[in-house]
C-alpha positions in Angstrom: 0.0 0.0 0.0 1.1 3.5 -0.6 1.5 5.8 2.2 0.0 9.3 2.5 1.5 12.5 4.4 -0.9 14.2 5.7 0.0 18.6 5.1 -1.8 21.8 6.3 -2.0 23.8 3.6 -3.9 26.6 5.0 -5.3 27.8 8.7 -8.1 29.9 10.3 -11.1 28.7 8.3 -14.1 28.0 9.9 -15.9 24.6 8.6 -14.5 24.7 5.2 -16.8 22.8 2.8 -15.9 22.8 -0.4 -12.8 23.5 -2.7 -12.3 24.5 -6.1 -8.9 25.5 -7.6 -8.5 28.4 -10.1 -6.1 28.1 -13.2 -3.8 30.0 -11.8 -3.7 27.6 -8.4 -5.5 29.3 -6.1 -8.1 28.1 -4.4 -11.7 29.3 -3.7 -13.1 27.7 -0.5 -16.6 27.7 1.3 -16.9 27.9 5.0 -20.2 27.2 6.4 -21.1 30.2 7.8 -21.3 32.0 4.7 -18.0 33.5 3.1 -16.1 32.2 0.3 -12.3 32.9 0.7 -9.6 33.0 -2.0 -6.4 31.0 -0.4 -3.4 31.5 -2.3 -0.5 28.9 -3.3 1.3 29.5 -0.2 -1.3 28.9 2.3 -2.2 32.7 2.8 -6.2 32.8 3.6 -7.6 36.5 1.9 -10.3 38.4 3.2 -14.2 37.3 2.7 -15.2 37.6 -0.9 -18.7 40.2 -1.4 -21.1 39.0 -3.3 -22.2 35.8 -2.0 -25.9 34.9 -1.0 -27.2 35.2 2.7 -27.1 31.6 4.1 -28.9 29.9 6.5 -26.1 28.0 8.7 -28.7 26.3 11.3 -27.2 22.5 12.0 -25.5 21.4 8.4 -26.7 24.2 6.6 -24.3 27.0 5.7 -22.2 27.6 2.1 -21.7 24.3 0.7 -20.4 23.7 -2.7 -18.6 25.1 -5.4 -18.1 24.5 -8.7 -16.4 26.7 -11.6 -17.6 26.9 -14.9 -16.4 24.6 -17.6 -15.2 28.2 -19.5 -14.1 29.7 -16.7 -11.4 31.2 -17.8 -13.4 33.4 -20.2 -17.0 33.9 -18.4 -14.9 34.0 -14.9 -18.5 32.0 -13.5 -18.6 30.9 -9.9 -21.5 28.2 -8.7 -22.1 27.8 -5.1 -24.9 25.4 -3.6 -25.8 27.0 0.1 -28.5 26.2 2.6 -31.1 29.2 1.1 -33.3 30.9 4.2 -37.0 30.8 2.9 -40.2 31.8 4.1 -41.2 28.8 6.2 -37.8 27.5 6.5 -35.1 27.0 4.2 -33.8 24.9 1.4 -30.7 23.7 -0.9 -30.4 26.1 -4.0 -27.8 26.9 -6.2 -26.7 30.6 -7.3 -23.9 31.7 -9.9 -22.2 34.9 -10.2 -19.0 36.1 -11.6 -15.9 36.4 -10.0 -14.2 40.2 -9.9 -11.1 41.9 -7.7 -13.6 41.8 -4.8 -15.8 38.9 -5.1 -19.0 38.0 -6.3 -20.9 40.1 -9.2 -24.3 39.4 -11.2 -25.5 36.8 -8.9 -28.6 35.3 -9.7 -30.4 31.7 -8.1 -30.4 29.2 -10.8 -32.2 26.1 -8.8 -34.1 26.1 -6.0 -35.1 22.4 -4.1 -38.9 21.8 -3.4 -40.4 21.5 -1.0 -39.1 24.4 1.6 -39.6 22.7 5.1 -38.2 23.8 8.6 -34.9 21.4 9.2 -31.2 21.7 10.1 -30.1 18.7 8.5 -29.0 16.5 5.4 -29.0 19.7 2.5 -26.7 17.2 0.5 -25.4 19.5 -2.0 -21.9 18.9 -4.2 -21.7 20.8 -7.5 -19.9 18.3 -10.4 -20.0 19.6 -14.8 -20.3 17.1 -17.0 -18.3 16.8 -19.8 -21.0 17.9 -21.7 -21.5 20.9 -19.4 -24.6 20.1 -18.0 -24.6 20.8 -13.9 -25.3 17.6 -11.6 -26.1 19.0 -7.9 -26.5 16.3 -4.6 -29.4 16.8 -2.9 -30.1 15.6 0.3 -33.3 13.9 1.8 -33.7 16.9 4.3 -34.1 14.6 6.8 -37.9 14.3 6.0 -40.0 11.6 7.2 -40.7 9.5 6.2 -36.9 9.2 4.6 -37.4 6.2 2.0 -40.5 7.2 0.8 -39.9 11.4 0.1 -36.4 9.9 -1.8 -38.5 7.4 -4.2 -41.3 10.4 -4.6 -40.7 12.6 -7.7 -42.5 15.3 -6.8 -39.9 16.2 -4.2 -35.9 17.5 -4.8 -35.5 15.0 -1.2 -33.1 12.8 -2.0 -32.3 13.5 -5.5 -29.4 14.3 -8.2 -30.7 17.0 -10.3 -29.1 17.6 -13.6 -30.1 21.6 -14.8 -27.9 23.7 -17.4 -25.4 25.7 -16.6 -28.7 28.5 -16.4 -31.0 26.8 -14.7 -33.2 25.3 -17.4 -34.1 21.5 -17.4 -32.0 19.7 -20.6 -34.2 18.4 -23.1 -33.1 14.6 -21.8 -33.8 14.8 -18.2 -35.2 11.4 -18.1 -38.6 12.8 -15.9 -38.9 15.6 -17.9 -42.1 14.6 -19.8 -43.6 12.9 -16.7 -46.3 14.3 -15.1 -46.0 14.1 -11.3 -42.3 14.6 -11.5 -39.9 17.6 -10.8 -38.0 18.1 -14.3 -34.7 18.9 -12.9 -34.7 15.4 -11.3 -31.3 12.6 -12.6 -32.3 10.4 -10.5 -33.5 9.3 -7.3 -32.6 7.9 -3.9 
């Protein structure tokens, strides 16, 4: 077996959740309470970033993850999933904006999960492109009872992969697209 040295690479964040490195190989990190933080090469943490949604941190909520955009290096687009506060409680969502000097501009909500229900736990949430550049986001069952059931229903985001376009629209070949009593962002199901 191989055998892996364990390095800290940078200090002083506060529940970092997710990491995504920029071409020039820097990072951009999440920490749960709500800022997004540019750490350089050398382990040197900068300042909060502006721009990024208000987040409801309550239990395993906060700023989750991050994805950049496949053309990143000419649209500059940053996608962050986050715990979103909503009337009557709060719920995974997904929000892109483009990154400046400063942080965050032109941020707009691309995907919002349904239902919104009161509940600090299990948001899910991890950002991964496709290689066809389609946007697959985790979503977790909310810790909704009754668990099995809200993952296997299709008229909930609980316990789902959603698949959505780098905008927000539903691709043509979401498989539950044309169903019914399905959501149309829905991938697949838990």
């Amino acid at each position: 077996l191989g055998r892996v040295r364990l390095v800290t690479v940078a200090e002083g964040l506060e529940h970092p959740g997710g990491i995504a490195f920029l071409p020039d190989g820097r990072a951009l990190v999440t920490e749960q309470p709500g800022r997004l933080r540019v750490v350089a090469r050398d382990g040197t943490v900068g300042p909060a970033l502006d721009g990024v949604p208000a987040v409801d941190a309550t239990g395993q909520g906060g700023l989750l993850g991050i994805a950049l955009d496949p053309d990143f290096a000419s649209n500059r687009l940053v996608y962050l999933s986050y715990a979103e506060p909503r009337e009557g409680g709060n719920g995974t969502s997904v929000a892109r904006g483009q990154l400046g000097e400063r942080g965050l501009t032109n941020v707009e909500v691309i995907f919002r999960q349904q239902p919104t229900v009161r509940s600090g736990h299990h948001f899910g949430s991890r950002l991964v492109f496709a290689r066809d550049g389609r946007l697959f986001v985790t979503l977790g069952e909310r810790q909704a009872k009754p668990f099995s059931e809200l993952a296997q229903d299709l008229t909930t985001h609980f316990g789902k992969v959603v698949r959505i376009e780098r905008d927000g629209r539903v691709p043509a070949d979401n498989p539950f697209r044309n169903q019914a009593d399905a959501l149309p962002e829905t991938w697949s199901m838990g």
